[in-house]
VMD Tcl script that builds the backbone (N, CA, C; Angstrom):
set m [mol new atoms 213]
animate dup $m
set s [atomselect $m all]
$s set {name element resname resid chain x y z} {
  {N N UNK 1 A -257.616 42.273 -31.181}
  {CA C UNK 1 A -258.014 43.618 -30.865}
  {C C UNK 1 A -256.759 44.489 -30.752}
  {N N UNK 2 A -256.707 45.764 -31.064}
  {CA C UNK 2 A -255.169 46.493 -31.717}
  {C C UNK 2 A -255.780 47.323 -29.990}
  {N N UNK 3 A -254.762 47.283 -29.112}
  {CA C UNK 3 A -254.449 48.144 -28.354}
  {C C UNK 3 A -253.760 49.539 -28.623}
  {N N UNK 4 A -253.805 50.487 -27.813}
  {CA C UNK 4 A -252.931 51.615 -28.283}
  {C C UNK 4 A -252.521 52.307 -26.711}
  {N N UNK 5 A -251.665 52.796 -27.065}
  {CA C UNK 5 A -251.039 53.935 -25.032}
  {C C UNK 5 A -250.534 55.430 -25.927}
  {N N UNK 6 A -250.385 56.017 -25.010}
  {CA C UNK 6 A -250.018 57.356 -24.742}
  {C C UNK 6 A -248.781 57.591 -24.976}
  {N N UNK 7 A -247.842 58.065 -25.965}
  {CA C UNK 7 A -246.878 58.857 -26.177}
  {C C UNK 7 A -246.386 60.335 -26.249}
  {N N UNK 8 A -246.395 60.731 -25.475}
  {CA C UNK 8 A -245.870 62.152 -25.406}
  {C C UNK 8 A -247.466 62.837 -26.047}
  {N N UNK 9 A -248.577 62.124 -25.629}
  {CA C UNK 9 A -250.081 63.068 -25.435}
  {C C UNK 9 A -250.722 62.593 -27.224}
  {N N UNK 10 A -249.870 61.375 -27.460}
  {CA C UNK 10 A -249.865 61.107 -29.077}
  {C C UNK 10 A -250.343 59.449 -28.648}
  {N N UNK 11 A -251.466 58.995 -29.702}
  {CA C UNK 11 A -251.913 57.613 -29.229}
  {C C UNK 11 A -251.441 57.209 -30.690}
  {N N UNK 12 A -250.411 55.673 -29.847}
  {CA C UNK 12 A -249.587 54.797 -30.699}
  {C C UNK 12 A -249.986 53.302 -30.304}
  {N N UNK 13 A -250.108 52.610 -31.662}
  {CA C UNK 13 A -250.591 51.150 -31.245}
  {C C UNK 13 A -249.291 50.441 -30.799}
  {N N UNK 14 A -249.670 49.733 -29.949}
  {CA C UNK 14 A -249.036 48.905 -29.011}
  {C C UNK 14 A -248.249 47.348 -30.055}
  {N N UNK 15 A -246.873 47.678 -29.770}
  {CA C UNK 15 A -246.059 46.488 -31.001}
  {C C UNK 15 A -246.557 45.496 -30.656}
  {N N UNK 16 A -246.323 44.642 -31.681}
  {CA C UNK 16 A -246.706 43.290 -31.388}
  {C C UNK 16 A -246.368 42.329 -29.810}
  {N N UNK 17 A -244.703 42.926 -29.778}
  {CA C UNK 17 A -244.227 42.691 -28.749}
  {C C UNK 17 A -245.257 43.122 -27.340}
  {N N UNK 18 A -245.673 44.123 -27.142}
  {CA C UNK 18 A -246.064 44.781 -25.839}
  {C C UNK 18 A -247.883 43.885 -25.749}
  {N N UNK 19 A -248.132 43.477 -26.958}
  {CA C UNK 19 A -249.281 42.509 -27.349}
  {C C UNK 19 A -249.345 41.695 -26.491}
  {N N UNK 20 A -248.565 40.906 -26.962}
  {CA C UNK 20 A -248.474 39.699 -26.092}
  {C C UNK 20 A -247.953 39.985 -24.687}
  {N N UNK 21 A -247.161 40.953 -24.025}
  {CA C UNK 21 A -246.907 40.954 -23.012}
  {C C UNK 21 A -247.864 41.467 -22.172}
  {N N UNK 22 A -248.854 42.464 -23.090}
  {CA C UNK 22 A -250.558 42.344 -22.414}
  {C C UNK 22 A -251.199 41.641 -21.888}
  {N N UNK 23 A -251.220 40.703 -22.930}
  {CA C UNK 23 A -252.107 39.113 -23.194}
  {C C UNK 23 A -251.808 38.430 -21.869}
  {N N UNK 24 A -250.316 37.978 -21.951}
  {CA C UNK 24 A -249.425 37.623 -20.743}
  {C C UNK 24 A -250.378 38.005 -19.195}
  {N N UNK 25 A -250.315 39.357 -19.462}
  {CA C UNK 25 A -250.498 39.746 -17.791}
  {C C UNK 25 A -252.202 39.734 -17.343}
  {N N UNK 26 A -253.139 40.063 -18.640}
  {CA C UNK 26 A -254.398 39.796 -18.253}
  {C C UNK 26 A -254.790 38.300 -18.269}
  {N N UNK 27 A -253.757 37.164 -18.488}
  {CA C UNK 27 A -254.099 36.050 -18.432}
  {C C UNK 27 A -254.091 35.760 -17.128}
  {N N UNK 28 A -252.289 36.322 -16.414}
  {CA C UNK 28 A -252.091 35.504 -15.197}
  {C C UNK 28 A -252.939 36.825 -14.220}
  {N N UNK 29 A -253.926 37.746 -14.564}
  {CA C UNK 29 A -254.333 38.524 -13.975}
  {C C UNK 29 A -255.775 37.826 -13.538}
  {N N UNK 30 A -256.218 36.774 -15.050}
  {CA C UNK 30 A -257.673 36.169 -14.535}
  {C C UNK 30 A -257.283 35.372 -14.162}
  {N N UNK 31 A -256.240 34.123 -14.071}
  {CA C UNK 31 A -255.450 32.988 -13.230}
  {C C UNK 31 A -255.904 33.731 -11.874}
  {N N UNK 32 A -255.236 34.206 -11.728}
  {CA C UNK 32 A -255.370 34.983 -9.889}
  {C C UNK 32 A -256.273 35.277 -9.105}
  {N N UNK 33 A -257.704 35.679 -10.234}
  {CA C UNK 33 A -258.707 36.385 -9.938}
  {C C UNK 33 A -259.181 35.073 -9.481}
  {N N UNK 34 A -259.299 34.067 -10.535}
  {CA C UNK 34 A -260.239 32.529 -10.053}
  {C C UNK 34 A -259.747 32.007 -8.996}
  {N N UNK 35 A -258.647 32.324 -8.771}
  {CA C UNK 35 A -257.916 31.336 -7.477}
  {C C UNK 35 A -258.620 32.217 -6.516}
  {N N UNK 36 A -258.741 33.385 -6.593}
  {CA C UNK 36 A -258.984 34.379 -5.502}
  {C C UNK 36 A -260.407 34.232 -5.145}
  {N N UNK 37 A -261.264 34.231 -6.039}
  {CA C UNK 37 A -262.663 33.766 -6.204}
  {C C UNK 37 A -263.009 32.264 -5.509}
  {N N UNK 38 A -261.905 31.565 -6.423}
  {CA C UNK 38 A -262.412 29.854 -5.563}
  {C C UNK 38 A -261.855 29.487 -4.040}
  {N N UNK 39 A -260.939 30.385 -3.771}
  {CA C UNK 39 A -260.299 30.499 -2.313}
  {C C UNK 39 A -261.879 31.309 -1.052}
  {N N UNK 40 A -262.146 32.277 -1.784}
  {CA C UNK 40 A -263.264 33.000 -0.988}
  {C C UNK 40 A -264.448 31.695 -0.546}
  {N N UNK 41 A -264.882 31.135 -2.146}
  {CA C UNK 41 A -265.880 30.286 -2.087}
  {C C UNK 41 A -265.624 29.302 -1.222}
  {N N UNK 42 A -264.580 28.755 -0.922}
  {CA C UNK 42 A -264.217 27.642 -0.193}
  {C C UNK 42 A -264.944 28.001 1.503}
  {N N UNK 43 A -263.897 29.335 1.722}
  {CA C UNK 43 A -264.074 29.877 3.139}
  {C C UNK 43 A -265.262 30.449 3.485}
  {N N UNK 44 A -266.287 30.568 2.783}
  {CA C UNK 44 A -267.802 30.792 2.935}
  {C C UNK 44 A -268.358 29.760 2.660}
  {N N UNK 45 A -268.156 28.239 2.235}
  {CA C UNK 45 A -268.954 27.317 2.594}
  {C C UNK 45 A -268.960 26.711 3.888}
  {N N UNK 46 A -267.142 27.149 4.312}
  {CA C UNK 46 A -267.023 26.262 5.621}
  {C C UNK 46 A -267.615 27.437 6.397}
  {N N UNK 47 A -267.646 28.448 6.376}
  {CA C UNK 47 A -267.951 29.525 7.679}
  {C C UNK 47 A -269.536 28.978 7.602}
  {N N UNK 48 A -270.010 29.011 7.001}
  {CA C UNK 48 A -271.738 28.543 6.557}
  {C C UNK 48 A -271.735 27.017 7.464}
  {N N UNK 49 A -271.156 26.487 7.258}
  {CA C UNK 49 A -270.915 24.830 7.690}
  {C C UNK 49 A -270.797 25.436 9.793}
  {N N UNK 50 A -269.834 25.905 9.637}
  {CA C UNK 50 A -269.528 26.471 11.019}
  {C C UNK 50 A -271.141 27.110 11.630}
  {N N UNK 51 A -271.569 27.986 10.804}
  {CA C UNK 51 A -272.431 28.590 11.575}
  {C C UNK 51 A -273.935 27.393 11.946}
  {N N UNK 52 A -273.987 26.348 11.040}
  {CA C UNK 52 A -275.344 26.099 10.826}
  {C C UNK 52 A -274.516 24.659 12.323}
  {N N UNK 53 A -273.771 24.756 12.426}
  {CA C UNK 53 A -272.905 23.368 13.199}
  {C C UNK 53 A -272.805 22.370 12.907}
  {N N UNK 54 A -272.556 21.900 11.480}
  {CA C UNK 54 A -272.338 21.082 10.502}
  {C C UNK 54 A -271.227 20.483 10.379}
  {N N UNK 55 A -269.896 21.421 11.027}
  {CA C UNK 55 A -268.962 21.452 10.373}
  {C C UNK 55 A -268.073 20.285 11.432}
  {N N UNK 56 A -267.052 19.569 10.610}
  {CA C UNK 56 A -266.711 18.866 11.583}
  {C C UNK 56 A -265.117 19.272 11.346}
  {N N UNK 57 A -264.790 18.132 12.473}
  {CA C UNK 57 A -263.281 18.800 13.379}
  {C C UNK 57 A -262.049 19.133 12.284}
  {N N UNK 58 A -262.000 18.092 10.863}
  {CA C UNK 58 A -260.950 18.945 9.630}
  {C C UNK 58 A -261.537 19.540 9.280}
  {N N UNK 59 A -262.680 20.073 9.115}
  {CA C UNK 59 A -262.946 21.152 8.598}
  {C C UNK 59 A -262.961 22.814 9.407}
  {N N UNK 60 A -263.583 22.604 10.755}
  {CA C UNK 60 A -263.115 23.649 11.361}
  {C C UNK 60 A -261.545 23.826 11.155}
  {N N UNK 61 A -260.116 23.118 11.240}
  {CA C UNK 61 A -259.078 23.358 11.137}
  {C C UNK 61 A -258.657 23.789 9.823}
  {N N UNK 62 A -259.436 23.425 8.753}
  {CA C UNK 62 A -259.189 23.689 7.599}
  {C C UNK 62 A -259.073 25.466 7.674}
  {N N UNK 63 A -260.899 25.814 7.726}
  {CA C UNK 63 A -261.275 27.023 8.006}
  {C C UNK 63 A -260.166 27.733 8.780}
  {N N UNK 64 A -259.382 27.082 10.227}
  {CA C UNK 64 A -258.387 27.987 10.974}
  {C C UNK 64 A -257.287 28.460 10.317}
  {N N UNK 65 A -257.017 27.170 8.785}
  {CA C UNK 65 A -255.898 27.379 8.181}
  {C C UNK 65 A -255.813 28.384 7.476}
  {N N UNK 66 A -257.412 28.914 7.126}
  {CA C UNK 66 A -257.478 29.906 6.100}
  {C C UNK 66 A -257.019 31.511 6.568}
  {N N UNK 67 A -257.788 30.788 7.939}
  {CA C UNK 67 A -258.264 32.688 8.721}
  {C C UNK 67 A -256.485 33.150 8.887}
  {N N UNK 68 A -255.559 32.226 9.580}
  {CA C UNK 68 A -254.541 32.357 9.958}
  {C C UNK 68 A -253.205 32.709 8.928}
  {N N UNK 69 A -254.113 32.655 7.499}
  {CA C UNK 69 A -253.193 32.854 6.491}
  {C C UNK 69 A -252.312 31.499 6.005}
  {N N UNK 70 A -252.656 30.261 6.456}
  {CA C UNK 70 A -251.694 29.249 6.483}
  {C C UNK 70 A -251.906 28.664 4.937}
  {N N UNK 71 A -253.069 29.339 4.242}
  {CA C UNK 71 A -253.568 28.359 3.143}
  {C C UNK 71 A -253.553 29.692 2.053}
}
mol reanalyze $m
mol bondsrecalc $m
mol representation Tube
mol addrep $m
């Protein structure tokens, strides 16, 4: 797919070079997103686990590791 940006109010396709350095950043942009996604999912099964009182003693600490930023 031919990208293009803004030059002085003038639309120019994007070199090959700036291509791939696109490619590059919306890759490690969905890398991040899934980690970010499978990090959430994690901490809403255990909060779920927590609430229903399911959850046992590594897992509440797990959960503390999250809230506290440790993970």
């Amino acid at each position: 797919m031919v990208r293009y940006k803004r030059v002085n109010g003038e639309r120019v396709q994007f070199t090959a070079e700036e291509e791939t350095a696109r490619d590059a950043e919306e890759s490690a942009w969905a890398t991040e997103l899934a980690a970010i996604k499978e990090r959430q999912e994690k901490i809403d099964a255990l909060k779920a686990k927590i609430t229903d009182g399911t959850a046992t003693h590594a897992e509440l600490l797990e959960y503390t590791q999250y809230d506290i930023g440790a993970k």
